[in-house]
VEXDREN-2710 file (C-alpha; in Angstrom, 1 decimal):
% VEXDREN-2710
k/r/px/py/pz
1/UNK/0.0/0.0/0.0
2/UNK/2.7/2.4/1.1
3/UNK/3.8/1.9/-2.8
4/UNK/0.7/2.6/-4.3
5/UNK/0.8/6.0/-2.6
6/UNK/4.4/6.9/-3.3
7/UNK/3.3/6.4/-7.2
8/UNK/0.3/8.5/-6.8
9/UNK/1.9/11.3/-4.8
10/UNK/5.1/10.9/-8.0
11/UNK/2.5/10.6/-10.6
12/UNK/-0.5/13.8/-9.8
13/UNK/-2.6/15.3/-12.3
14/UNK/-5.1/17.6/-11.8
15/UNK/-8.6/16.5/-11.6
16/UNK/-12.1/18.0/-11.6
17/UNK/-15.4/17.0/-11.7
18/UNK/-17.2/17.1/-15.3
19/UNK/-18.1/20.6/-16.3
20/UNK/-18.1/20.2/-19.7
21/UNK/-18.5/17.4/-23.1
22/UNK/-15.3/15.5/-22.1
23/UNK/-14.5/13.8/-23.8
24/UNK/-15.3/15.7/-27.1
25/UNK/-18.3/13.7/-28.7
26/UNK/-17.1/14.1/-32.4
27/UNK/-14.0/12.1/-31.3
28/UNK/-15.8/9.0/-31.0
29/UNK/-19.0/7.8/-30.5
30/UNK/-18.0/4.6/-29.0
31/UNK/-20.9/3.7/-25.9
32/UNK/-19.9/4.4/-22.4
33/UNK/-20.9/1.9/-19.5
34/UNK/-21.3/3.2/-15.8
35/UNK/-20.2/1.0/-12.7
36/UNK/-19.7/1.5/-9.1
37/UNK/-16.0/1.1/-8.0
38/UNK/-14.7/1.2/-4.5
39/UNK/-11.0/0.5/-3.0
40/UNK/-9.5/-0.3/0.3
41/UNK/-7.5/2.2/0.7
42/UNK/-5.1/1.0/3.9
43/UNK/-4.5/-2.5/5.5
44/UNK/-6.9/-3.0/7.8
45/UNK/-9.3/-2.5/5.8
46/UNK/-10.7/0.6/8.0
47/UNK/-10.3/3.6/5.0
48/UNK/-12.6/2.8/2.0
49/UNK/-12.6/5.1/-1.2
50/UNK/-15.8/4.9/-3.8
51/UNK/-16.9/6.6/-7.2
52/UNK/-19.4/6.4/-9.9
53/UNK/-17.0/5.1/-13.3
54/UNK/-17.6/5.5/-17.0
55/UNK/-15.8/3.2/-19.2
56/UNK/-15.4/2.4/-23.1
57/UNK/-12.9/0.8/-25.6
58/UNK/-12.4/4.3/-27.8
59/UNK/-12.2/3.6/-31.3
60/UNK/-8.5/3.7/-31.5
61/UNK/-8.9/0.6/-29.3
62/UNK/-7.8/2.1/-26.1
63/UNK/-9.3/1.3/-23.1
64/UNK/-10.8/4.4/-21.2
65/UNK/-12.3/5.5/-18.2
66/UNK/-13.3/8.7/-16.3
67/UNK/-15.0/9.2/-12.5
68/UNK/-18.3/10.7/-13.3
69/UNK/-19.1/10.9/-9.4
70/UNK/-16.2/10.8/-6.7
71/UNK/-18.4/9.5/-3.8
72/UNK/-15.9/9.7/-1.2
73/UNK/-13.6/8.6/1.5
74/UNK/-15.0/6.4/4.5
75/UNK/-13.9/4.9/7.8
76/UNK/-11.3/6.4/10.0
77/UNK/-11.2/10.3/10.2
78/UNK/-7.9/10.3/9.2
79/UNK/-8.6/10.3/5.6
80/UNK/-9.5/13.9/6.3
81/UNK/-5.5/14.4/5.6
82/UNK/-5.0/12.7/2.4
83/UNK/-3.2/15.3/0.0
84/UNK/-5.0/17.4/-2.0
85/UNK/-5.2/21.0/-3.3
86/UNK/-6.6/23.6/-5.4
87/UNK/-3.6/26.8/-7.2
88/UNK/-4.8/28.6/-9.9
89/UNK/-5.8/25.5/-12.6
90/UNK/-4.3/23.0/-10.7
91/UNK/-6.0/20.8/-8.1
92/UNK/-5.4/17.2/-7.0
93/UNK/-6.9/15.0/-4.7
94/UNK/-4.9/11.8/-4.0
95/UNK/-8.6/9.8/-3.0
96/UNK/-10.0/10.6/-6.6
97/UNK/-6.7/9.5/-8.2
98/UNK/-6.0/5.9/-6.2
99/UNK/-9.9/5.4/-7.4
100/UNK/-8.9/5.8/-11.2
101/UNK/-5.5/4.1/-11.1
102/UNK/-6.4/1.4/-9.1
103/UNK/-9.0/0.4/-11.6
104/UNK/-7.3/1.1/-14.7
105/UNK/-4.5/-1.4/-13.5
106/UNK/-7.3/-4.1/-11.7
107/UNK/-10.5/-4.0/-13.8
108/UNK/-11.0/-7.4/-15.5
109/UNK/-7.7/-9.3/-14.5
110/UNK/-8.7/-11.6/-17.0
111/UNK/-9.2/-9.2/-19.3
112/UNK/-5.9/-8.1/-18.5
113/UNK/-3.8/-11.6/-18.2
114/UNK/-5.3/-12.0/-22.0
115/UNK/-4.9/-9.0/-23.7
116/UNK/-1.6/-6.8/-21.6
117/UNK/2.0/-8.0/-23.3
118/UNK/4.7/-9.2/-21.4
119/UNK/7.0/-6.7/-20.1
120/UNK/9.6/-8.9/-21.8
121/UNK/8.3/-8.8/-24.9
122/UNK/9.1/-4.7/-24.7
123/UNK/5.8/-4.3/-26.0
124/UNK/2.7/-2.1/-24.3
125/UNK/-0.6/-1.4/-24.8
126/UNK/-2.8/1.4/-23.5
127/UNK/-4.9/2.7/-20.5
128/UNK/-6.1/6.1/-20.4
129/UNK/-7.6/7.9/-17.8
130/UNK/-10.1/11.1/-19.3
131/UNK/-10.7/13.9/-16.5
132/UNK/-11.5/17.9/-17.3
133/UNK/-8.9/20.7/-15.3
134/UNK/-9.3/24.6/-15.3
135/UNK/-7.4/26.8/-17.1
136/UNK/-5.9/30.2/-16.6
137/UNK/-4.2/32.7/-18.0
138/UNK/-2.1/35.7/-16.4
139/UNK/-3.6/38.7/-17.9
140/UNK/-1.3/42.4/-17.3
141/UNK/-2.4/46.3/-17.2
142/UNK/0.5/48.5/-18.0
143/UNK/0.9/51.9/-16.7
144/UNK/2.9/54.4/-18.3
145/UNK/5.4/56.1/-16.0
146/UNK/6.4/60.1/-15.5
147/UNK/9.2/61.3/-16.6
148/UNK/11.2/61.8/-14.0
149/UNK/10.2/58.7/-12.4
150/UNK/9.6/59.1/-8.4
151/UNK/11.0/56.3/-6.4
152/UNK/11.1/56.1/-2.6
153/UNK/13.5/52.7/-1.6
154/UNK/14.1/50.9/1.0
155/UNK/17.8/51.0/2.9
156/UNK/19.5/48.1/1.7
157/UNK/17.0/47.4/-1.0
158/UNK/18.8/45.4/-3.8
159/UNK/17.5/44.1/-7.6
160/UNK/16.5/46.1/-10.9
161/UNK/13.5/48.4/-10.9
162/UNK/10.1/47.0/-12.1
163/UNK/9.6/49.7/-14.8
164/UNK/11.3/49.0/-18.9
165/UNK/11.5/50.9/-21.8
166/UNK/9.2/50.6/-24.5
167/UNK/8.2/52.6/-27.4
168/UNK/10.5/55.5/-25.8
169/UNK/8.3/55.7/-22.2
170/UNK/8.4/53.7/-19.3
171/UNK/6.1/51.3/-18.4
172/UNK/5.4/49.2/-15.5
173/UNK/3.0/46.2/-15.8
174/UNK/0.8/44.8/-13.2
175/UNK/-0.5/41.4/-13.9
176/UNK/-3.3/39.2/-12.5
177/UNK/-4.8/35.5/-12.8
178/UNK/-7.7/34.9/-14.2
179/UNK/-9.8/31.6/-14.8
180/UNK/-10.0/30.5/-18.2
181/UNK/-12.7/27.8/-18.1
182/UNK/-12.4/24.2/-18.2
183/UNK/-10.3/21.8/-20.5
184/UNK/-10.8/18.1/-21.4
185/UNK/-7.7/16.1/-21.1
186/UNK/-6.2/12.3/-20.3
187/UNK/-3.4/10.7/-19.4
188/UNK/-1.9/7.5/-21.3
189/UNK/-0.7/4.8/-19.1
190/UNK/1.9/2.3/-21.0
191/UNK/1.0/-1.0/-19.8
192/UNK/2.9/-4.5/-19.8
193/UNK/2.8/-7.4/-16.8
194/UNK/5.4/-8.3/-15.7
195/UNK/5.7/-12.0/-13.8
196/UNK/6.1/-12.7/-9.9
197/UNK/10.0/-14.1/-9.4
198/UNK/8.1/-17.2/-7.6
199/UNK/6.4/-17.4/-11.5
200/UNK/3.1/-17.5/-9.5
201/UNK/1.6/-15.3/-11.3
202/UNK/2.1/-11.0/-12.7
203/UNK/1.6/-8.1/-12.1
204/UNK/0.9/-4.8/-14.0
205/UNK/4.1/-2.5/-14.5
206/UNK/3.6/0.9/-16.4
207/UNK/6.1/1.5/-18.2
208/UNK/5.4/5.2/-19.6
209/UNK/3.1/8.1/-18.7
210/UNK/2.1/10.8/-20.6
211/UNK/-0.9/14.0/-20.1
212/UNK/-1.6/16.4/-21.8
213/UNK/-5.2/18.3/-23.6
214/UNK/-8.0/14.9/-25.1
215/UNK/-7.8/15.5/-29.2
216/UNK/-10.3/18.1/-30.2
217/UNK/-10.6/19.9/-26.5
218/UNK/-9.6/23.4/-25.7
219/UNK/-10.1/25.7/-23.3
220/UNK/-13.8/26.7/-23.3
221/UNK/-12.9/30.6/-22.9
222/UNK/-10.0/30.5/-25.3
223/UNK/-10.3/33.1/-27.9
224/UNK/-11.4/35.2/-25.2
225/UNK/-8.4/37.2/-23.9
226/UNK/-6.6/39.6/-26.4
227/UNK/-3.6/42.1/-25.5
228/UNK/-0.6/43.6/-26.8
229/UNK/2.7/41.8/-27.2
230/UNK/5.4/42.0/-26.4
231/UNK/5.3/45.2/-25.1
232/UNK/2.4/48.4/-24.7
233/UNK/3.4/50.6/-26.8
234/UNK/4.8/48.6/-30.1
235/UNK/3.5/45.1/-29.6
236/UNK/1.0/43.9/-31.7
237/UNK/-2.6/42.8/-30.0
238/UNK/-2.7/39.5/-30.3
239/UNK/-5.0/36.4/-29.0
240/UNK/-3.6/35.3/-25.7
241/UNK/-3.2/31.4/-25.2
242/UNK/-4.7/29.9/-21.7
243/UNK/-2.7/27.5/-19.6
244/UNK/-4.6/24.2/-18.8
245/UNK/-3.9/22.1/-15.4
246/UNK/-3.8/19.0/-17.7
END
């Protein structure tokens, strides 16, 4: 268990509940199936963790799955302190994201022992976990600056003042976060199994992760922010491009 949190902790995403199409519809229309999943989530059984699950074979072949409904942590209060936070577009919440990994690596062992490649065979297939993150962008006002600039500094103060030159004037920019709505995205697990060294049986190894926007998804509020670049005064105004907390 204490390994299956070390790879969540190394391995966090940011996660959010549905808030828009995700994954994009004209991707695929391949039918999604709902089932209840739960997990034991230490070893005395005490700590259970438990979701509402969509899943589908896309029509690349790829399994998929995404939590429509986190349902919760139960048992001992301590759960209260599993990680999780919300900065600007990213969040994370280690209870949502032992759900999803544990059963993208468990669902269907047969499934699994009959279709996942050997780790010897240095072949993988796919797993891929769909979720929707915020976005953001950092959006700026700059102020022009008098000429001659007051300044009242600090004793001992140290470092370059905040003001440049641009177009012949001074400027000082001021800049602030704002949301930029919601993205669709997914993360690829590279699966293989990899025996026991008893030969009792095998286990699921991933092999490669990657994350990033789904195909087709963008930020639902890009297009929407538009300012001079690279500077106030001879920068061209320009669409701005949102960060996502894929």
């Amino acid at each position: 268990m204490k390994q299956v949190f070390l790879i969540i902790l190394l391995i966090c995403i940011s996660y959010s509940a549905y808030a828009i199409d995700c994954p994009p519809s004209s991707t695929c229309t391949a039918t999604w199936t709902t089932a209840e999943y739960g997990m034991q989530l230490d070893d005395t059984g005490e700590i259970w963790a438990s979701a509402t699950l969509t899943f589908r074979v896309n029509c690349d072949g790829d399994f998929e799955m995404r939590i429509e409904n986190f349902d919760g942590y139960y048992g001992n209060d301590n759960v209260d302190f599993l990680e999780q936070f919300n900065y600007l577009h990213y969040s994370f919440s280690s209870a949502s994201e032992m759900i999803a990994l544990d059963f993208l690596m468990r669902y269907k062992p047969d499934v699994i022992a009959a279709t996942v490649p050997l780790c010897s065979s240095n072949q993988t297939i796919k797993r891929v976990f769909v979720y929707t993150a915020a976005c953001g962008i950092w959006t700026k006002c700059s102020y022009k600056l008098p000429s001659p600039i007051e300044y009242v500094c600090d004793t001992g103060w140290q470092g370059s003042f905040p003001h440049y030159s641009d177009g012949g004037d001074a400027w000082v920019d001021h800049w602030k976060w704002q949301s930029c709505g919601d993205v669709c995205c997914r993360k690829i697990f590279s699966i293989c199994r990899e025996n026991y060294v008893d030969k009792t049986g095998s286990f699921i190894k991933i092999k490669a992760i990657t994350k990033g926007k789904y195909p087709g998804s963008d930020c639902s509020k890009q297009g929407t922010f538009w300012g001079k670049r690279p500077g106030p005064s001879t920068g061209v105004n320009q669409e701005l491009q949102c960060e996502d907390g894929c």
